[in-house]
N, C-alpha and C positions, 0 to 999 in steps of 0.2 A: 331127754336125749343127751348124751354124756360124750360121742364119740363118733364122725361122722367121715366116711371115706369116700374122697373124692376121684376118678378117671376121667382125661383128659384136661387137667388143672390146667395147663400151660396153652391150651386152646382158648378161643376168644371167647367163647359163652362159661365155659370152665372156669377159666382165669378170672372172669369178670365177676361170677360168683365167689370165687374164693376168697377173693376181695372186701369182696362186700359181704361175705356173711362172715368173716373174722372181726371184721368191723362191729358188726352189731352183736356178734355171737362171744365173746371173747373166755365164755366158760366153757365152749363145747371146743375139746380137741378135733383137729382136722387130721387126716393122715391121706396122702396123696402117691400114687403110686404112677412114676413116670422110667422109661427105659436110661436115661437119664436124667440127674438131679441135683445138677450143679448147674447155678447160675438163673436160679427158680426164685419164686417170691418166696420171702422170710419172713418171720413171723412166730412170735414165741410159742403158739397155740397150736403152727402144722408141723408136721412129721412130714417128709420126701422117704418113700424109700424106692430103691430100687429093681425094679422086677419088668417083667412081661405078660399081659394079658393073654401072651401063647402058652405059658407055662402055667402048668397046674400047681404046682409047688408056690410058684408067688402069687399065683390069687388064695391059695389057703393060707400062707403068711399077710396077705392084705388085709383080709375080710375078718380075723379072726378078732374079737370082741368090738366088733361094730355094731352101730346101734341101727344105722341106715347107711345106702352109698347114696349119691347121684356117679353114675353112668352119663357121661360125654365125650368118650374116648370113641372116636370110628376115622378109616383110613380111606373113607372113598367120597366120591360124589355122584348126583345124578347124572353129570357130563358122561363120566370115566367111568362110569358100574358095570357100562355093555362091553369093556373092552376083555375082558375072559370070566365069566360067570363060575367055574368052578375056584380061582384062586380068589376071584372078587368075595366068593361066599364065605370063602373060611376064614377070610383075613377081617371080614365084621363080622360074621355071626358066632365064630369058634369065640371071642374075646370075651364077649357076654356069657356065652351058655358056660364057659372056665370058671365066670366070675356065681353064676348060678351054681353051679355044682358046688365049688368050693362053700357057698353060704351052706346047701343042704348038707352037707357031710362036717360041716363044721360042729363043734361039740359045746352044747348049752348056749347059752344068752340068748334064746327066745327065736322068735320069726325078726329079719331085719326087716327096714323100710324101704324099697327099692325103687330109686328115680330115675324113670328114663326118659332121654332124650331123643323121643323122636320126632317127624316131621310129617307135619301137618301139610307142607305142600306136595309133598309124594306118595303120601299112603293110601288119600282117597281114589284118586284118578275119577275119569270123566267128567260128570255134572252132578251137581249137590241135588239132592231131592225139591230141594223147595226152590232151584233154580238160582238162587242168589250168592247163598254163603255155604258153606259145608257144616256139618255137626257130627257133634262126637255119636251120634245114631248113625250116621247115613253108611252105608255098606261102603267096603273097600275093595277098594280094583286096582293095585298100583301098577302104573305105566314104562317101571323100570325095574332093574333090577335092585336101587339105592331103596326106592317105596317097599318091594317085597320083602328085603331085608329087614330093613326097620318093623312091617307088619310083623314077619316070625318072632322077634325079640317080643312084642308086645303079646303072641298068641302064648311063647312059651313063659314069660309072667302071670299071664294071667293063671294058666294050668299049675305053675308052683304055689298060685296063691289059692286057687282050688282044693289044693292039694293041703294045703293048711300052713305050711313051710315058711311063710313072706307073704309082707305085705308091699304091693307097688304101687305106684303113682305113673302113668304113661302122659308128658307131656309133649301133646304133639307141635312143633314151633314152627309158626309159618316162616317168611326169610326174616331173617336175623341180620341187622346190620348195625354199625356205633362204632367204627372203626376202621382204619383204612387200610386195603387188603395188597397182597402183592400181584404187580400188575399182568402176573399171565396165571392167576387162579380162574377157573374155569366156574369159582362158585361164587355168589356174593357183589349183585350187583353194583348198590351202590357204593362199597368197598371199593371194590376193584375199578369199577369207572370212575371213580372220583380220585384213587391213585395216578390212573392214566392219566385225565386231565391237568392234574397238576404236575404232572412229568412232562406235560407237551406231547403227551402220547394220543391215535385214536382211540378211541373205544369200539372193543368188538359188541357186534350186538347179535345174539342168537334168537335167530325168529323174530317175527312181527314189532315194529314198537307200539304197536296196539295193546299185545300180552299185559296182560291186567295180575299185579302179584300185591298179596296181602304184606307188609313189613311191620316188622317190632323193631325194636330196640333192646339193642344187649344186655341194656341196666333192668328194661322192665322183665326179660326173659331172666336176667338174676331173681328177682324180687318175685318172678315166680316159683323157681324153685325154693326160695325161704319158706313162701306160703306153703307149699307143700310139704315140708317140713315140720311146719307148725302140726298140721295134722297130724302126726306120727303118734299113732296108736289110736286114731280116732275115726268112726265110720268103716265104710265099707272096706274090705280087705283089697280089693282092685280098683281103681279107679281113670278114666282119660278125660283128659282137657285139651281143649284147642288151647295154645296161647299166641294172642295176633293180635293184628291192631286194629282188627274188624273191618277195617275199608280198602277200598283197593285202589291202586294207580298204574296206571302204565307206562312202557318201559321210556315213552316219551316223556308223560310228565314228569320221572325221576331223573332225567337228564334236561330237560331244563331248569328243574329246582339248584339240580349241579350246578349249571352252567350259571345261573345268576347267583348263587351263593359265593363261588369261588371268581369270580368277575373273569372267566376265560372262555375261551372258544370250547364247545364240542365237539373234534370231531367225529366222527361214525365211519367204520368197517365191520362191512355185513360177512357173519361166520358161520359155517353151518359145522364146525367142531360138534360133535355129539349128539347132533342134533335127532337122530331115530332113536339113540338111549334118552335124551331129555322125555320124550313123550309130551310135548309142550302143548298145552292146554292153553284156550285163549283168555283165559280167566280162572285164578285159583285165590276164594277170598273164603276165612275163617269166620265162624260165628264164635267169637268169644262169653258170650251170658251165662253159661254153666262155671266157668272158672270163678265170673265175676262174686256169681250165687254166692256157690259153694266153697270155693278157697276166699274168697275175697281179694280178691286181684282185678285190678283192668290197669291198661296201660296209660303209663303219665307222660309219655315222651311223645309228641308230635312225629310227622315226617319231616317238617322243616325245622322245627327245632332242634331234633338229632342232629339231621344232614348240617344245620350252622354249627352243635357243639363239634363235629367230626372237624370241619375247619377250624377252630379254635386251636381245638387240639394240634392240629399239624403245624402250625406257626411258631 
């Protein structure tokens, strides 16, 4: 692979790839396509340019001699997806199917590799088959409009990859956190709680702190999409992974891990913001073992190791 186009760089799992695969990657040019592109990571190896994933004309000027994208660019969450379902729809799903079209219409260099970012905590909805952890078999039901979203991107990959045009990789990521978040996002537990805390601020809490949530770390969510990468051009034409950290905690024991990490008080304000669009399940935990197999990935970062390097960081 020669040349590899990145959406949503300047986002926390984006960024944090971009990062780290120019790091390791220093032959493969990057090309990153942000509405803005001033005051973006540098680096002799990416390209910034400037465009819109509304506009057809800049996803055919993106995609054109790429070898693979990852796909991380989306404008919503599962809080905010139910607050208008026709603009909610076009502002995620038009960006993709522009960036789809654009690769099919584009002229020579082969099927590209297409990586997408979906999410493993919205897509399945209800209970996992086997009762404990979810699998990339078990049927989808998503409980919002942020999970059905995400589900169409992956049904309308798979059908381009049917169809012979692309190859994709659907990595579904359960919560993602290794960073600290702004404190009125509505996504991003321990981000966002752990920002508050250290503001002196309460933490809103939605639903139960019983809610049992699978976490990764941002580094190992990078280190997935590289694995996926390495595949390129290899195996099946379609492919889905969970990637998680396999076990679960809830929303209490991720706020006391906070609260003694960061040596301060917690405190708690109960919120019921979004709560009918959350669809909030009492427990959503990832079987990771197909990624492990088959890409060769499982995750190296702890919950408490993350949550100590995020403190690190902020000091």
């Amino acid at each position: 692979m020669k040349y590899l186009g990145i959406t949503g760089a300047s986002g926390l799992i984006g960024g944090r790839f971009l990062r780290l695969w120019t790091k390791d990657h220093p032959d493969v040019q990057v090309r990153c396509l942000a509405r803005h592109v001033a005051g973006h990571f540098e680096h002799p190896g990416v390209e910034w340019i400037s465009g819109d994933l509304m506009n057809e004309a800049d996803c055919a000027e993106f995609v054109e001699g790429l070898d693979a994208v990852a796909h991380f660019a989306q404008s919503n969450s599962p809080a905010i997806s139910d607050r208008h379902w026709p603009s909610d729809l076009v502002a995620n799903i038009s960006p993709a199917l522009n960036l789809l079209e654009a690769l099919r219409r584009r002229s020579g260099g082969g099927a590209c590799h297409f990586i997408f970012a979906s999410s493993g905590g919205a897509v399945y909805g209800r209970e996992p088959a086997n009762g404990v952890a979810f699998r990339e078999t078990d049927h989808c039901q998503p409980l919002n409009p942020y999970g059905i979203q995400k589900l169409a991107v992956e049904n309308y990959l798979r059908t381009a990859c049917e169809q012979g045009w692309l190859r994709a990789t659907v990595l579904r990521i359960s919560n993602a956190y290794g960073a600290l978040l702004a404190a009125e996002r509505r996504q991003g537990l321990i981000g966002v709680a752990m920002a508050r805390v250290l503001a002196g601020q309460s933490v809103k809490v939605f639903g139960s702190l019983d809610t049992v949530r699978d976490y990764v770390h941002v580094n190992d969510v990078a280190r997935a999409f590289g694995k996926s990468l390495s595949i390129h051009g290899k195996g099946e034409n379609y492919r889905v992974f969970n990637i998680a950290g396999g076990g679960g905690h809830s929303v209490a024991e991720v706020l006391e891990l906070i609260g003694m990490v960061t040596g301060r008080e917690v405190r708690l304000e109960q919120s019921d913001f979004g709560k009918a669009a959350l669809g909030l399940l009492p427990r959503v935990v990832l079987a990771n073992d197909k990624a492990r197999d088959e890409l060769g990935w499982e995750p190296e970062i702890g919950l408490e190791e993350g949550v100590r390097g995020m403190m690190r960081h902020s000091e």
